[in-house]
N, CA, C and O atoms as a GROMACS GRO file, in nm:
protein
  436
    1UNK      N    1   5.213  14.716  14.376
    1UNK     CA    2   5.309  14.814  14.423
    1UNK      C    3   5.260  14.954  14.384
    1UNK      O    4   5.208  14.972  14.274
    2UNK      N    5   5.277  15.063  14.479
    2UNK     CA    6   5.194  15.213  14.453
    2UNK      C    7   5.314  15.234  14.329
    2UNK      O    8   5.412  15.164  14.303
    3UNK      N    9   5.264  15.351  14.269
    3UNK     CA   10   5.323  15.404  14.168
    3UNK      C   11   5.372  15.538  14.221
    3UNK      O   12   5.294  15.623  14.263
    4UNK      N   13   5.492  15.552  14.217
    4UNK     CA   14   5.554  15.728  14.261
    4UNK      C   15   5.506  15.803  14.169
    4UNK      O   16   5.484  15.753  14.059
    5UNK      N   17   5.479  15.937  14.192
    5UNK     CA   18   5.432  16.018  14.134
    5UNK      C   19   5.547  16.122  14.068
    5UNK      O   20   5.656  16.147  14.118
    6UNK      N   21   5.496  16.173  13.948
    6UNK     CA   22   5.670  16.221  13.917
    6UNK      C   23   5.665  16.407  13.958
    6UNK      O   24   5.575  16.487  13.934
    7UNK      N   25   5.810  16.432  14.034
    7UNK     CA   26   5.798  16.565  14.075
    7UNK      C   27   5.777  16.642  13.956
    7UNK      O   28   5.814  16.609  13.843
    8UNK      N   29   5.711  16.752  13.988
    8UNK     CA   30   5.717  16.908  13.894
    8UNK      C   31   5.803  16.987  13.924
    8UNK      O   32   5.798  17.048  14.031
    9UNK      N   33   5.912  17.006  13.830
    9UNK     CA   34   5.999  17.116  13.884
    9UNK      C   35   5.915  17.234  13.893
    9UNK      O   36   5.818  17.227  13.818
   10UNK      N   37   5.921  17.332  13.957
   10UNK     CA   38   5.870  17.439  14.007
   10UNK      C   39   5.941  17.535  13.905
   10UNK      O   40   5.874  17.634  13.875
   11UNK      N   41   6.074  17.521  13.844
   11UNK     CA   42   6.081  17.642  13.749
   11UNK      C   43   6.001  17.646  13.639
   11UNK      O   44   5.938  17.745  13.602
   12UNK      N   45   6.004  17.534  13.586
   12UNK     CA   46   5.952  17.471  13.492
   12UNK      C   47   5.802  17.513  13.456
   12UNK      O   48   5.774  17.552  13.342
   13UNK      N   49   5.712  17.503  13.552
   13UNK     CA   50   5.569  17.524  13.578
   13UNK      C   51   5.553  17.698  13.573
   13UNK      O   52   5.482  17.770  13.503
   14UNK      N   53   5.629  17.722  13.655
   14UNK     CA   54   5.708  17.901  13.667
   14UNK      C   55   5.676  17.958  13.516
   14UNK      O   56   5.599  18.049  13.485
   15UNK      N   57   5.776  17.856  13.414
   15UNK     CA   58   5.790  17.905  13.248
   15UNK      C   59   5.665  17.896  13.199
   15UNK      O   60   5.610  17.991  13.143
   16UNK      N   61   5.593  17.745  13.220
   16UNK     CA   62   5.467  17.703  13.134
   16UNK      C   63   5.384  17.816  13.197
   16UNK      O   64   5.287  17.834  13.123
   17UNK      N   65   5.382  17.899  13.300
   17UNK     CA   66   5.278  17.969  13.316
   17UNK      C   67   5.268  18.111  13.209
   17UNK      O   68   5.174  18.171  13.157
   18UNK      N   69   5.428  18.130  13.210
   18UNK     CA   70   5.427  18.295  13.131
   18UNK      C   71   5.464  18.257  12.994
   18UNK      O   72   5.496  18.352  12.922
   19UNK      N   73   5.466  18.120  12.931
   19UNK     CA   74   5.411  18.081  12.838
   19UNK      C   75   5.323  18.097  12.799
   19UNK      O   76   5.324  18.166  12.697
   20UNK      N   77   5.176  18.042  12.853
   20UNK     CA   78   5.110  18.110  12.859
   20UNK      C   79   5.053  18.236  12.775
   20UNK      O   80   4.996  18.253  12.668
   21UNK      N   81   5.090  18.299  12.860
   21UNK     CA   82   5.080  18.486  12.808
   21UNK      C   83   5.105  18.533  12.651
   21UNK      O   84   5.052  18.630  12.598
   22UNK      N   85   5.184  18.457  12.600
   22UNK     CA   86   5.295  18.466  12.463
   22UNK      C   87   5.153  18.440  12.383
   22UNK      O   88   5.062  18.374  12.433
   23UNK      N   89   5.147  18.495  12.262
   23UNK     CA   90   5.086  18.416  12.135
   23UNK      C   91   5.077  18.310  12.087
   23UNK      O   92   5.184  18.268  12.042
   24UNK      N   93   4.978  18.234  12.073
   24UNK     CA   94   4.990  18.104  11.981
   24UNK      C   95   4.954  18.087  11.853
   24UNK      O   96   4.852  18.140  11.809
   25UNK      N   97   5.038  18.004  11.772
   25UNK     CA   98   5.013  17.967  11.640
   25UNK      C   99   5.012  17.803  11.628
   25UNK      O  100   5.100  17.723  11.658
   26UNK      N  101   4.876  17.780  11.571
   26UNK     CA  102   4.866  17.637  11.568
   26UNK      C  103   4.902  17.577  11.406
   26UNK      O  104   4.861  17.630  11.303
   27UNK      N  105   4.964  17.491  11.411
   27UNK     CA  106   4.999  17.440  11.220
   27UNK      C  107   5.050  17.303  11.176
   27UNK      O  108   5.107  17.226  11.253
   28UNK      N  109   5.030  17.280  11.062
   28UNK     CA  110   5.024  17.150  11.032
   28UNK      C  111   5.194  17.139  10.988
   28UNK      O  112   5.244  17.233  10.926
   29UNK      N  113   5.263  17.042  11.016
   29UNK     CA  114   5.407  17.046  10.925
   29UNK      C  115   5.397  16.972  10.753
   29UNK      O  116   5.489  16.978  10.671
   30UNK      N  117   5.264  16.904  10.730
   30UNK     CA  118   5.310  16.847  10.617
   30UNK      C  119   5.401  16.768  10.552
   30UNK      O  120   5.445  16.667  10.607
   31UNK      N  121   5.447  16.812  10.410
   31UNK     CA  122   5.576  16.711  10.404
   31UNK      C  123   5.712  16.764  10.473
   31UNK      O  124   5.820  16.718  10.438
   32UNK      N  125   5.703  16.837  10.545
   32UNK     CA  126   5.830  16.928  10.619
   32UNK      C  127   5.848  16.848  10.718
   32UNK      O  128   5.779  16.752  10.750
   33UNK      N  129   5.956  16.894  10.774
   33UNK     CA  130   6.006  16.811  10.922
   33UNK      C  131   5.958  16.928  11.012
   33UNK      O  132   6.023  17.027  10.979
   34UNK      N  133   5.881  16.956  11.100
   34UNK     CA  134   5.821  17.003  11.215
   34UNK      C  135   5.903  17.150  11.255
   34UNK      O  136   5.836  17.251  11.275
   35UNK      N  137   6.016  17.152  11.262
   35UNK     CA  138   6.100  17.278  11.280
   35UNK      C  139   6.085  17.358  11.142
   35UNK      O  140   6.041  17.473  11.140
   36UNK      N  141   6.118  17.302  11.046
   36UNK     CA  142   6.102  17.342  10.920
   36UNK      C  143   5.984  17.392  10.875
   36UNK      O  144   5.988  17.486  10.796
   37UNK      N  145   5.864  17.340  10.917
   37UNK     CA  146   5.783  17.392  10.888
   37UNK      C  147   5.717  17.534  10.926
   37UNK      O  148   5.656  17.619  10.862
   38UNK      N  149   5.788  17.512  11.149
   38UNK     CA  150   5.765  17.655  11.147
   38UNK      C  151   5.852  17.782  11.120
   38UNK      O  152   5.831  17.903  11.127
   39UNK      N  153   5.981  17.686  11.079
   39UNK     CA  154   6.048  17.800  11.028
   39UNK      C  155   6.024  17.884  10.848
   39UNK      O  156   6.112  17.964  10.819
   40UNK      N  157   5.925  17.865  10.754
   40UNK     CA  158   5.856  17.830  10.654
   40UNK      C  159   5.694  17.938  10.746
   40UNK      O  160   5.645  18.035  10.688
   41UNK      N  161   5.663  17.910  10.828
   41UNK     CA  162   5.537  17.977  10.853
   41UNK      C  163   5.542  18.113  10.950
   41UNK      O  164   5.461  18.200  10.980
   42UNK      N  165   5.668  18.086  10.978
   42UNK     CA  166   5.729  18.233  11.055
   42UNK      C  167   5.808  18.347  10.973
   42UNK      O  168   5.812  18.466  11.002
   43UNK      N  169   5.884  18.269  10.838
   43UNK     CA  170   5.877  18.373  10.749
   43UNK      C  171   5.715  18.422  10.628
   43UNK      O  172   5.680  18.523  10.566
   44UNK      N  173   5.670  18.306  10.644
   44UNK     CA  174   5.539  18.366  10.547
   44UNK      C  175   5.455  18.449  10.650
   44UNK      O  176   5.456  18.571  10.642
   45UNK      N  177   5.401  18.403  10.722
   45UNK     CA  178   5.315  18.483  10.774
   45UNK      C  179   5.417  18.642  10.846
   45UNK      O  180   5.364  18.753  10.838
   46UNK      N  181   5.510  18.632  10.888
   46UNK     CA  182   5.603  18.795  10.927
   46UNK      C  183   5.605  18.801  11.058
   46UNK      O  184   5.618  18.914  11.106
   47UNK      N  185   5.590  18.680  11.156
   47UNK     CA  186   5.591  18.668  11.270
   47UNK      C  187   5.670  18.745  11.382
   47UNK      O  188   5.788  18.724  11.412
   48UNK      N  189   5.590  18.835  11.438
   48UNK     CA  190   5.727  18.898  11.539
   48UNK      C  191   5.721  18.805  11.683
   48UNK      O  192   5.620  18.746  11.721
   49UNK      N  193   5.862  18.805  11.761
   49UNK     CA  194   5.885  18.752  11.894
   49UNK      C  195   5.812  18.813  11.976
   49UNK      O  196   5.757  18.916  11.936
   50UNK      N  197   5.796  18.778  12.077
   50UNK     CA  198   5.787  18.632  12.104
   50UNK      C  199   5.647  18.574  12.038
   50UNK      O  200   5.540  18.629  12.012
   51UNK      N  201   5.703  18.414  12.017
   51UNK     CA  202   5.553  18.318  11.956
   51UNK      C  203   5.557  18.213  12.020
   51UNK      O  204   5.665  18.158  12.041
   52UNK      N  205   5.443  18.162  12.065
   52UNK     CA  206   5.494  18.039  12.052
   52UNK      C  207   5.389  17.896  11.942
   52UNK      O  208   5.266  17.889  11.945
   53UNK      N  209   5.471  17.813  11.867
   53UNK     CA  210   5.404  17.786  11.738
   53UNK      C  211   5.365  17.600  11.826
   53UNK      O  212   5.418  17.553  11.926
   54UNK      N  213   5.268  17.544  11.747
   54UNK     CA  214   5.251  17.431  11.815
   54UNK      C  215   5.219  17.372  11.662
   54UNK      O  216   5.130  17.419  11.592
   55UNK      N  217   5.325  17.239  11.614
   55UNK     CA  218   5.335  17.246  11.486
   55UNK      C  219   5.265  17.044  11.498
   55UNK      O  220   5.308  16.938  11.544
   56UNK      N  221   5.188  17.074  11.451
   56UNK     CA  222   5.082  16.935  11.392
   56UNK      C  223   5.146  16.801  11.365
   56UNK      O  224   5.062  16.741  11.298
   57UNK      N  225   5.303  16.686  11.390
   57UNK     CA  226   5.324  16.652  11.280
   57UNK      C  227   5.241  16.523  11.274
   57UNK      O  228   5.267  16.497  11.156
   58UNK      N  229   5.179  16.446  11.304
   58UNK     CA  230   5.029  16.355  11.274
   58UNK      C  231   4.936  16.363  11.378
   58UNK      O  232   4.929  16.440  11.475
   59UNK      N  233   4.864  16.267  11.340
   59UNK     CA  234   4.731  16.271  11.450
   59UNK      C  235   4.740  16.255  11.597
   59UNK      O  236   4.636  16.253  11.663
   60UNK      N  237   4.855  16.243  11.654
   60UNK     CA  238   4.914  16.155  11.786
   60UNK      C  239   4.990  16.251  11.821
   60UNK      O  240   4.964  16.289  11.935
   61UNK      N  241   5.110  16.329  11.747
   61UNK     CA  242   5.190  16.376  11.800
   61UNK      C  243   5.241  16.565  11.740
   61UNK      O  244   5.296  16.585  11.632
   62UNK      N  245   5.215  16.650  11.817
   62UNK     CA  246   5.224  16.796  11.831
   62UNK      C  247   5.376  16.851  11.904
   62UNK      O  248   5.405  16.836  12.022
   63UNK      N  249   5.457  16.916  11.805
   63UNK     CA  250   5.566  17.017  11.855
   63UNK      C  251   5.537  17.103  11.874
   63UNK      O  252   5.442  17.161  11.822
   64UNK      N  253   5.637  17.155  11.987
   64UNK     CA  254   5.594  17.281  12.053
   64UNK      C  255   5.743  17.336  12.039
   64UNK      O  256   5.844  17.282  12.082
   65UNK      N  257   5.731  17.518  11.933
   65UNK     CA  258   5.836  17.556  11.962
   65UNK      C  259   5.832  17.721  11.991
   65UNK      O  260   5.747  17.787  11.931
   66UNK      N  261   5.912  17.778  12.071
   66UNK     CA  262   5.909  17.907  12.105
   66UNK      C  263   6.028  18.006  11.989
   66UNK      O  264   6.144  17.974  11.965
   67UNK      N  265   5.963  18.115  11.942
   67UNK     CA  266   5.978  18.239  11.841
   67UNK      C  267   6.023  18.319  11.952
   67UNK      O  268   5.945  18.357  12.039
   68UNK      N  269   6.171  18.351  11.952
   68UNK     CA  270   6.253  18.456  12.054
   68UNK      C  271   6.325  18.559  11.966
   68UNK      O  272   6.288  18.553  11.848
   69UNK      N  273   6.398  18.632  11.987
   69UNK     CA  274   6.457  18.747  11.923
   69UNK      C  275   6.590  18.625  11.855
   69UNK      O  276   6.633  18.622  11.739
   70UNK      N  277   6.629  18.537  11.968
   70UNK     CA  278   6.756  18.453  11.954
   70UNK      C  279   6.734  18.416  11.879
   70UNK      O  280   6.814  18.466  11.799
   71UNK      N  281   6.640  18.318  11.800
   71UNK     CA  282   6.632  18.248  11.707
   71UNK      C  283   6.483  18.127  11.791
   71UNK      O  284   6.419  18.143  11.894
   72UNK      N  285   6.481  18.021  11.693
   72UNK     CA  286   6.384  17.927  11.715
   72UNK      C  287   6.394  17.838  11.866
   72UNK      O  288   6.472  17.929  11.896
   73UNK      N  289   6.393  17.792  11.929
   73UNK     CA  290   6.384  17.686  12.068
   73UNK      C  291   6.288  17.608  12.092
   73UNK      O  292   6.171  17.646  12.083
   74UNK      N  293   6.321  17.491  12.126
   74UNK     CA  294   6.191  17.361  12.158
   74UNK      C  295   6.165  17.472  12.319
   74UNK      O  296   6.246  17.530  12.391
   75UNK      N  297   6.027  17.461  12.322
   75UNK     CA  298   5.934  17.512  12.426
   75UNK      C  299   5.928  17.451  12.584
   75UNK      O  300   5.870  17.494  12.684
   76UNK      N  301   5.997  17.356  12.568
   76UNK     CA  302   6.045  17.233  12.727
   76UNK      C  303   6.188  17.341  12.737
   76UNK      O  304   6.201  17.418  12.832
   77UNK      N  305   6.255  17.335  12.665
   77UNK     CA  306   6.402  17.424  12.719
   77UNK      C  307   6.340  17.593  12.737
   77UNK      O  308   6.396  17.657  12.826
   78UNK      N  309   6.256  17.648  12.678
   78UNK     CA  310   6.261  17.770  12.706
   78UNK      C  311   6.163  17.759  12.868
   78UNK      O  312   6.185  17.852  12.946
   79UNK      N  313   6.072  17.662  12.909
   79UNK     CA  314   6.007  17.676  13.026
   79UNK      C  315   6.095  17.674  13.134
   79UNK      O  316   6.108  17.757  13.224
   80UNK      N  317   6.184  17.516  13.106
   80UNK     CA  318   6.306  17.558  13.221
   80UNK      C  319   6.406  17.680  13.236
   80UNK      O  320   6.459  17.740  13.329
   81UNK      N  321   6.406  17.686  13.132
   81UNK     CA  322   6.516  17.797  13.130
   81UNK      C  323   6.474  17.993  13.086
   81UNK      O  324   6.551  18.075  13.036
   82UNK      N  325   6.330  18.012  13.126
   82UNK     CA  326   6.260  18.127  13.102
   82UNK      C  327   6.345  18.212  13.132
   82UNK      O  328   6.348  18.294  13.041
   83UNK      N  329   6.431  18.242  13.227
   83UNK     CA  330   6.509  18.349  13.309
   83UNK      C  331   6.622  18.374  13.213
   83UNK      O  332   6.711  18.451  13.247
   84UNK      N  333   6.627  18.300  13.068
   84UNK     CA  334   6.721  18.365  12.967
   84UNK      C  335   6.676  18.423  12.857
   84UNK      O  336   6.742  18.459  12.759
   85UNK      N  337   6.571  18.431  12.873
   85UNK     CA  338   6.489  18.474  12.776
   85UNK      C  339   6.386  18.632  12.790
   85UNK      O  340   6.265  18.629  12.812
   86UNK      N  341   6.482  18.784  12.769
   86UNK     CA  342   6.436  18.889  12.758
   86UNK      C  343   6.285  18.902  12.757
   86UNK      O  344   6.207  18.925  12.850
   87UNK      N  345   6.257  18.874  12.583
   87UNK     CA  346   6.116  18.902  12.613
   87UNK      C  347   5.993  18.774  12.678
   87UNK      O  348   5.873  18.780  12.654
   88UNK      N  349   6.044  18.690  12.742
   88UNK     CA  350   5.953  18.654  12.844
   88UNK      C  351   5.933  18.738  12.977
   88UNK      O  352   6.047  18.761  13.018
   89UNK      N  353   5.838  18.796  13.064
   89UNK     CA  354   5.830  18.885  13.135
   89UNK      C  355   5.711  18.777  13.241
   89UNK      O  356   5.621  18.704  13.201
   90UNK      N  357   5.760  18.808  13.397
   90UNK     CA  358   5.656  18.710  13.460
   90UNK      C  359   5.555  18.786  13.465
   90UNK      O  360   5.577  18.905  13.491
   91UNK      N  361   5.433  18.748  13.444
   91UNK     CA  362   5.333  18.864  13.462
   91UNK      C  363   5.271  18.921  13.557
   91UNK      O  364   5.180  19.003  13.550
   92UNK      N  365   5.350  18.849  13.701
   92UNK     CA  366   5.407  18.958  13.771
   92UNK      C  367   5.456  19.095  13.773
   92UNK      O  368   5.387  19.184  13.822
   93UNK      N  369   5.573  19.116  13.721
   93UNK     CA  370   5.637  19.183  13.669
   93UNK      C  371   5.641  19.302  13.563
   93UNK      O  372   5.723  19.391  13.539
   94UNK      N  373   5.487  19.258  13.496
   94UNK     CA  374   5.412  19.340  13.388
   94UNK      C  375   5.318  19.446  13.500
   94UNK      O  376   5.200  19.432  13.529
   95UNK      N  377   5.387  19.522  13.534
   95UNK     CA  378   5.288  19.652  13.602
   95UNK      C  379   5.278  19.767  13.539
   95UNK      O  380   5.384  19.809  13.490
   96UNK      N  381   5.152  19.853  13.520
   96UNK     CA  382   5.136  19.975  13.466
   96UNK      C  383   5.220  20.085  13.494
   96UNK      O  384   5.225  20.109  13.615
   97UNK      N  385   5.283  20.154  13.429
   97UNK     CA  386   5.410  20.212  13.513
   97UNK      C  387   5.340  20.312  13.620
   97UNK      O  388   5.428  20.368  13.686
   98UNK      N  389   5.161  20.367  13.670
   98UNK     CA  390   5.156  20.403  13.708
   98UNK      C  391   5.140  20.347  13.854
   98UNK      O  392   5.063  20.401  13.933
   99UNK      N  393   5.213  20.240  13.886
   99UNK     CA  394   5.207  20.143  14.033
   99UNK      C  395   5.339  20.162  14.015
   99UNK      O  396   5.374  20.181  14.131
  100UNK      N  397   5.468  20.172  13.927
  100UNK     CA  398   5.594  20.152  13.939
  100UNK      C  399   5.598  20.280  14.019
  100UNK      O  400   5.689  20.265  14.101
  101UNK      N  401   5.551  20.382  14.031
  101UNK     CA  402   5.613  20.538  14.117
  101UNK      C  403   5.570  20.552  14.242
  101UNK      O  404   5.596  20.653  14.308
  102UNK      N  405   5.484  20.428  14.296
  102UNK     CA  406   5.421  20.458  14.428
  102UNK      C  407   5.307  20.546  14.443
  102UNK      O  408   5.271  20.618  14.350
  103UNK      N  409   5.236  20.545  14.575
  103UNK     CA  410   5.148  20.618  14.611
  103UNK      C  411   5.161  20.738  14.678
  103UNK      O  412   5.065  20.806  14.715
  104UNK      N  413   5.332  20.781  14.702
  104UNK     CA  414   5.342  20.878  14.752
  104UNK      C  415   5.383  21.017  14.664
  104UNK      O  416   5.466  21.105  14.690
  105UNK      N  417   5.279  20.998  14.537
  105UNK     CA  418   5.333  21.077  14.456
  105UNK      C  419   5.238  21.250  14.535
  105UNK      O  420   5.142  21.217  14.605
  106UNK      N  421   5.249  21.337  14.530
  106UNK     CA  422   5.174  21.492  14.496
  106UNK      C  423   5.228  21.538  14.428
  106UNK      O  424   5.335  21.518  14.372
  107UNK      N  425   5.119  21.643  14.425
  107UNK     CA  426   5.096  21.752  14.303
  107UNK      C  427   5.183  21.886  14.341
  107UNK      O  428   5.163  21.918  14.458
  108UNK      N  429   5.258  21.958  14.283
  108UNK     CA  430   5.257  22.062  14.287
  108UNK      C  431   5.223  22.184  14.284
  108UNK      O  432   5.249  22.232  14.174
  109UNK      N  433   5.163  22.278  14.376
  109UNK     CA  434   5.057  22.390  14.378
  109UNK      C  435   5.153  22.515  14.316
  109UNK      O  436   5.105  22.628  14.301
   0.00000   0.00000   0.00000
């Protein structure tokens, strides 16, 4: 029997892309529980938002969590849900402000 293939939500892929863009921090959790740990490596190291941390907890298995102004978030809810999240920006959207005024600017003589 074929195997269905599973859809990609399209917002979703949308987030993982301007994910992306954000900073990464890679880290081990240790004897910590995985949130804990990056909450422990986001105050030591002085981490500013946005981050996003990808936290070690054995050889098999890696958390992924996103550093927002809000507070901490698993990185699957912030992809679907990017459009609540300020400082995510599509990078689209990231233009030099000298394209934001148009080309119909002149000079004054």
């Amino acid at each position: 029997m074929a195997r269905r293939r599973k859809r990609k939500s399209r917002r979703r892929q949308e987030g993982r892309r301007i994910l992306e863009q954000v900073p990464q921090y890679s880290i081990e959790s240790g004897e910590d529980k995985p949130v804990t740990a990056a909450r422990k490596f986001i105050r030591a190291q002085g981490i500013i938002p946005p981050a996003l941390l990808l936290v070690k907890r054995n050889e098999h298995t890696t958390d992924r969590y996103f550093w927002a102004e809000k507070g901490l978030f698993g990185a699957q809810y912030v992809e679907e849900n990017h459009f609540l999240f300020p400082s995510l920006k599509h990078p689209d959207e990231l233009q030099p402000p000298s394209m934001l005024l148009g080309t119909g600017v002149t000079e004054a003589k």
